[in-house]
C-alpha positions as CSV (number, residue, x, y, z in Angstrom):
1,X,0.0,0.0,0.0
2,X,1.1,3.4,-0.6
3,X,1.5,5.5,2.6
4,X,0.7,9.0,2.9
5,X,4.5,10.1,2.5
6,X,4.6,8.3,-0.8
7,X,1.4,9.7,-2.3
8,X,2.5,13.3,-1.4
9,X,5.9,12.6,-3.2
10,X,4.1,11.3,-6.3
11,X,1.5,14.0,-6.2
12,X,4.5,16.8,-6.1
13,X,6.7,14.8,-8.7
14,X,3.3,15.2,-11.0
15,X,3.1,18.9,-9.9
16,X,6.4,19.0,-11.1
17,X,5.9,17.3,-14.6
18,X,3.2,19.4,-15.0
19,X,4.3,22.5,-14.2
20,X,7.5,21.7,-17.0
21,X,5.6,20.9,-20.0
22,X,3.4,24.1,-19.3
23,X,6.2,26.3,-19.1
24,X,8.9,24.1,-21.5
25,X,9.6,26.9,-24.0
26,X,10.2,29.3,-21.0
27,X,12.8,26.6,-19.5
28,X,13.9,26.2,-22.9
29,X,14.9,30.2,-22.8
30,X,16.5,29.9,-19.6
31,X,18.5,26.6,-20.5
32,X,21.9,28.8,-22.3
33,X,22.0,30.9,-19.1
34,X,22.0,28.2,-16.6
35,X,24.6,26.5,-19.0
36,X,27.1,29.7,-18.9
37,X,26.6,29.8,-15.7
38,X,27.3,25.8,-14.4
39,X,30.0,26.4,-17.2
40,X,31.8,29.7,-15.6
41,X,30.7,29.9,-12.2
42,X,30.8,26.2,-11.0
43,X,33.4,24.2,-12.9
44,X,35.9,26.9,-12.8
45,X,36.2,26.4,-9.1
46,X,38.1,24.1,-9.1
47,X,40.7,26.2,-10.7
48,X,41.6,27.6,-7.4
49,X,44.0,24.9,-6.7
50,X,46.7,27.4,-8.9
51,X,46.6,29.9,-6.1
52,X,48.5,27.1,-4.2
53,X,50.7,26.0,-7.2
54,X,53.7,27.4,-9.0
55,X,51.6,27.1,-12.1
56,X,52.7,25.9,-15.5
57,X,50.5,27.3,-18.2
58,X,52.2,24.1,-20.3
59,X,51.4,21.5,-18.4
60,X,48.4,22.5,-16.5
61,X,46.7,22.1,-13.0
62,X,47.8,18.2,-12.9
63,X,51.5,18.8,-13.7
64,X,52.4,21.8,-11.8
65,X,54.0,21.7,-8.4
66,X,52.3,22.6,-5.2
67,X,53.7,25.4,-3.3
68,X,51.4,25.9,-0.6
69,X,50.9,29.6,0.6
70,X,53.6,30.8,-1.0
71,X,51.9,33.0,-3.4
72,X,50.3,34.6,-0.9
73,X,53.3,35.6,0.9
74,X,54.8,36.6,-2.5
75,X,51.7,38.8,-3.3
76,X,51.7,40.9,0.4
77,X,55.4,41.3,0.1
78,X,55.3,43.3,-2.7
79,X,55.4,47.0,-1.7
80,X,53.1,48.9,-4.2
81,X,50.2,46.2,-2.4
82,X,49.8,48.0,0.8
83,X,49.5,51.3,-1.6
84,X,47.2,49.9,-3.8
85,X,44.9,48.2,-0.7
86,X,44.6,51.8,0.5
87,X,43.9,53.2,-3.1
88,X,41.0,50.3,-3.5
89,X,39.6,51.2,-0.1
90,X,39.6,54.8,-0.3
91,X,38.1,54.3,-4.1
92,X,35.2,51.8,-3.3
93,X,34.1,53.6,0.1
94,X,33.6,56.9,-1.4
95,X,31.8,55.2,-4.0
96,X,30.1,53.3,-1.5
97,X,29.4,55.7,1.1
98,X,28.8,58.9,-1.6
99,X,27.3,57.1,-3.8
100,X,24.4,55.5,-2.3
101,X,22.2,58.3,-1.9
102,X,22.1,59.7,-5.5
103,X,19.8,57.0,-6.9
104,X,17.8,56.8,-3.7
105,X,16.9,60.6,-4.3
106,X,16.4,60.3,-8.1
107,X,14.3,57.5,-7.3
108,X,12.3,59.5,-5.0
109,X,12.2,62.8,-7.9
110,X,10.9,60.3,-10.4
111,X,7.7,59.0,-8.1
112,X,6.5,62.5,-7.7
113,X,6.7,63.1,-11.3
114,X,3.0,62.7,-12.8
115,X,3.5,64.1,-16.0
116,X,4.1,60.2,-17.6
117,X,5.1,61.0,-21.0
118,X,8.1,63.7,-19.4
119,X,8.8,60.6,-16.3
120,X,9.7,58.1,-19.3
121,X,11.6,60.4,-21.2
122,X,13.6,61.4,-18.2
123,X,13.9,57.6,-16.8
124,X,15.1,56.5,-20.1
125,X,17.4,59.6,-20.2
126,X,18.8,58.4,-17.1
127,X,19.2,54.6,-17.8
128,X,21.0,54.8,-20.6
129,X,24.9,55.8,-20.2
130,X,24.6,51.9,-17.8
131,X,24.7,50.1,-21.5
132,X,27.3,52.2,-22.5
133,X,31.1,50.0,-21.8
134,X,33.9,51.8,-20.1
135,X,35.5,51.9,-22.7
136,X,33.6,54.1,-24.6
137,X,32.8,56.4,-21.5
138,X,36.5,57.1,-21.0
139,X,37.0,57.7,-24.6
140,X,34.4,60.4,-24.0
141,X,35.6,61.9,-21.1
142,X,39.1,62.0,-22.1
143,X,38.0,63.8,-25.5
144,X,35.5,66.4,-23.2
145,X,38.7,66.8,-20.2
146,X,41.1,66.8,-23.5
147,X,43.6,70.1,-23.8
148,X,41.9,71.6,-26.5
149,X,38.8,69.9,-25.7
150,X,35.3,71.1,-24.6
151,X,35.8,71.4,-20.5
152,X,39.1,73.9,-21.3
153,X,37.2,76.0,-24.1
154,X,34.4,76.8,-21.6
155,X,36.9,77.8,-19.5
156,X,39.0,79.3,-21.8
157,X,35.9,81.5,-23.1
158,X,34.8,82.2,-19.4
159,X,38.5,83.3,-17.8
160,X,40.0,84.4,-21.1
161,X,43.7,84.7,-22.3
162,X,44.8,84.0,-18.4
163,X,43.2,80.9,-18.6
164,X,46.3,78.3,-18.8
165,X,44.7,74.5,-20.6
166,X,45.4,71.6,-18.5
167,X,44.0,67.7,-19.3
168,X,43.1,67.0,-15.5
169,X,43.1,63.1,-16.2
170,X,46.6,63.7,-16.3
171,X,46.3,64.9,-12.6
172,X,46.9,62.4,-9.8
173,X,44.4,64.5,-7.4
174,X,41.5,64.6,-9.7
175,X,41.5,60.9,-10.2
176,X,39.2,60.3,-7.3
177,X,36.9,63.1,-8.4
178,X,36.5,61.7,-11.9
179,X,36.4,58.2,-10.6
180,X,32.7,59.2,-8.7
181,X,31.5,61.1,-10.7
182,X,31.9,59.0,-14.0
183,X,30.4,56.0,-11.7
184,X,27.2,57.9,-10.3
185,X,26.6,59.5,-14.1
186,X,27.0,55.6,-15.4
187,X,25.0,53.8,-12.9
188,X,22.4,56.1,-11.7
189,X,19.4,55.4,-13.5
190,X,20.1,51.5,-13.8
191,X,20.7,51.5,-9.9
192,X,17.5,53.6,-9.1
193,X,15.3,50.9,-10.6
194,X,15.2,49.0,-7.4
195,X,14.2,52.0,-5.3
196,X,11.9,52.8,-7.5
197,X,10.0,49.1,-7.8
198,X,10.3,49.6,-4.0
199,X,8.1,52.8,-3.8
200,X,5.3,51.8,-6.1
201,X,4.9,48.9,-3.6
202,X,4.4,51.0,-0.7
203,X,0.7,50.9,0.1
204,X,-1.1,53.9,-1.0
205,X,-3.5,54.7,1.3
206,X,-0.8,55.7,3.9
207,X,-0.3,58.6,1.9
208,X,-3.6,59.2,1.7
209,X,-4.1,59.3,5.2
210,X,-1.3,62.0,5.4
211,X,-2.6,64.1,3.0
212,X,-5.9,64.6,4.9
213,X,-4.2,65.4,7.8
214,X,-2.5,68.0,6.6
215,X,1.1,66.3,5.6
216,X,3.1,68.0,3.1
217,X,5.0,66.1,0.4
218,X,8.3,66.7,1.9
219,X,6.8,65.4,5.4
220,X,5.2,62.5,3.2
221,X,8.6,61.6,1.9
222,X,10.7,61.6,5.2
223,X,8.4,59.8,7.7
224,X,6.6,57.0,4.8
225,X,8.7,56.4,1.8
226,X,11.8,56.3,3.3
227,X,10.8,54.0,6.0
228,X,9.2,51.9,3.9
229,X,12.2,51.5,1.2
230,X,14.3,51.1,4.5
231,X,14.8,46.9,3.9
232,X,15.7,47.4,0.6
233,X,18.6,50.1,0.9
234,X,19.9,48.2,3.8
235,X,20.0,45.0,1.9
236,X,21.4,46.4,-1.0
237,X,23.7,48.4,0.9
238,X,25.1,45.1,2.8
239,X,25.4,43.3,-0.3
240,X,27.4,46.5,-2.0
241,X,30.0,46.4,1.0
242,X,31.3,43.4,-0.7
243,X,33.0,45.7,-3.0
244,X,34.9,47.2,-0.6
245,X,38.3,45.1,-1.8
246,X,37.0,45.1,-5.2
247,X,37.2,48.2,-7.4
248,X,36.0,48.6,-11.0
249,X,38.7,47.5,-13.1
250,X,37.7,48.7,-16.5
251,X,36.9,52.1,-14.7
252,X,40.1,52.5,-12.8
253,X,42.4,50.9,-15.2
254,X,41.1,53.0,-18.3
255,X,41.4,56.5,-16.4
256,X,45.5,55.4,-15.7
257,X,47.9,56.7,-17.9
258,X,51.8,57.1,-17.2
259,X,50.8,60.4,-15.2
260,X,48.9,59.0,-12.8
261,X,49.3,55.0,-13.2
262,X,51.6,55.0,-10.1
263,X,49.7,57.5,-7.6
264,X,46.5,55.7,-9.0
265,X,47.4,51.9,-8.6
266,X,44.6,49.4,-7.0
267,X,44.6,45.6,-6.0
268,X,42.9,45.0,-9.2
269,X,45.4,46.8,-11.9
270,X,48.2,45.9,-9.8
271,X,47.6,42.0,-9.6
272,X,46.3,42.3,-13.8
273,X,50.1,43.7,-14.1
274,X,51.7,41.3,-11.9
275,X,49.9,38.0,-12.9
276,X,48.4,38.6,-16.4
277,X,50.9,41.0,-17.9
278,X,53.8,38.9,-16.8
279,X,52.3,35.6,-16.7
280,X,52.5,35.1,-13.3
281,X,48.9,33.4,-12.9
282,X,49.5,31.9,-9.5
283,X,49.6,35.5,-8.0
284,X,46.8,36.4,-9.9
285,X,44.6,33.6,-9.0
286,X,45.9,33.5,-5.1
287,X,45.2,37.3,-4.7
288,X,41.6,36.8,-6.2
289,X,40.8,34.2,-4.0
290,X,42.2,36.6,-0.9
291,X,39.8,39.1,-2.4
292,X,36.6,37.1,-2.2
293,X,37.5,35.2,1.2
294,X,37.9,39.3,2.7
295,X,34.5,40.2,0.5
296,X,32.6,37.8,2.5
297,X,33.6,38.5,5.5
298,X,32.5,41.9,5.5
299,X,29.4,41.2,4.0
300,X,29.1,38.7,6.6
301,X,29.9,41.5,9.8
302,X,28.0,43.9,7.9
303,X,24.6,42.0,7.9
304,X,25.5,40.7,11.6
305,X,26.1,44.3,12.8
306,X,23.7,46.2,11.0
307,X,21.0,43.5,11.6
308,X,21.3,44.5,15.3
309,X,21.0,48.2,14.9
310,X,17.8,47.9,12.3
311,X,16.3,44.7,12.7
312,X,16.6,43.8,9.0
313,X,19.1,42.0,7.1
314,X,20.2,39.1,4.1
315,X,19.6,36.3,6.5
């Protein structure tokens, strides 16, 4: 006889069935993505092991000798890597810190829009320098920030004959500056998205309580939609903390040149010299691994803590 535990089994494994030839062509979409990413994400793990090898790019994983933590030691020893931790960390918290809010308050200027046609326009507006590669952004900016280019002819027409040109991606001190500001124009719209999704789902009627007692839209604003988007910048906010160790390599890396390369050197450009460049792939792959050991473990401290102090977190 068939107990009660087998028959709910069965019924589910039917569900199941069911529910797959219903939706087959949508699975069938999905299939090249979960592919790529069993492909990239899962059977590469195992490629760790080099960060513990002196690796031979000849004769592979299985024929190169094990070193141990060697390449770690190698990696913190160098002396640019303490100047490039601090660059990184400096880099990612201003982004991190700075950053955050900008979205957050476009999302907020876009809900009180309710001319439609002018909210698409400007959302769209927004959205799309996030498609755009970094490439093609610093190619911009370098041609706009150029000598003879548009930022030093405004000036040039505003200041007049006094005005000496000067390409300030070749300055060291404006790196920083350029490295924000570049980010928040990217990433703004895309990033707001979320905030936005967020404030549509807050239930109306709360705002229509405040209104009939008198609460202005700036009250409205402070004391219900911020509160009620509160979960979703903290979790975003914990997961973004990751980042910390991490900094945008195309960004950074396409703002260097020999003027600032040095001043400007992260963990990311500085291991893509040491272990790509030269062929050093054990570095490469043993720093990497360093870097997502220390990005979950402030992800981790960062839920724990601020989990304590607001009552929401990941897990």
């Amino acid at each position: 006889m068939v107990n009660v535990r087998q028959r709910g089994e069965l019924k589910g494994r039917a569900v199941l069935i069911a529910k797959i030839k219903r939706y087959k062509f949508l699975y069938l979409l999905l299939l090249p993505a979960v592919v790529y990413v069993f492909i990239f994400n899962y059977i590469t793990i195992g490629g760790v092991i080099i960060a513990f090898q002196n690796y031979d790019i000849v004769g592979g994983i299985f024929s190169s000798p094990f070193v141990g933590l060697k390449n770690f030691a190698l990696v913190f020893s160098n002396p640019k890597m303490l100047h490039a931790i601090k660059n990184t960390l400096i880099y990612s918290s201003v982004g991190l810190f700075l950053g955050t809010p900008f979205p957050i308050i476009l999302a907020l200027l876009l809900n009180e829009l309710k001319q439609q046609t002018f909210k698409k326009v400007v959302q769209t507006i927004s959205y799309l320098p996030y498609f755009l590669s970094w490439i093609s952004v610093v190619g911009m900016l370098s041609t706009f920030f150029a000598a003879y280019g548009t930022y030093n002819d405004i000036l040039a027409n505003i200041l007049g004959d006094s005005y000496e040109r000067v390409n300030i991606l070749m300055n060291p001190d404006w790196f920083l500056p350029v490295l924000f500001w570049s980010g928040t124009w990217k990433t703004i719209g895309w990033s707001s998205i979320v905030y936005l999704a967020a404030i549509v789902g807050i239930d109306q009627s709360m705002y229509e309580a405040a209104t009939i007692d008198g609460c202005s839209k700036f009250k409205q604003v402070f004391y219900i939609t911020i509160p009620s988007i509160m979960p979703t910048i903290i979790i975003l906010f914990i997961l973004a903390t990751g980042g910390l160790v991490n900094s945008n390599f195309e960004q950074v890396f396409g703002f260097q040149n020999l003027y600032t390369q040095e001043a400007t050197e992260t963990i990311n450009t500085l291991i893509f010299r040491m272990g790509i460049q030269n062929g050093q792939y054990s570095l490469s792959t043993a720093f990497g691994l360093t870097q997502n050991f220390v990005s979950f473990i402030i992800v981790y401290f960062s839920n724990v803590l601020i989990k304590k102090l607001s009552g929401t977190g990941i897990w």
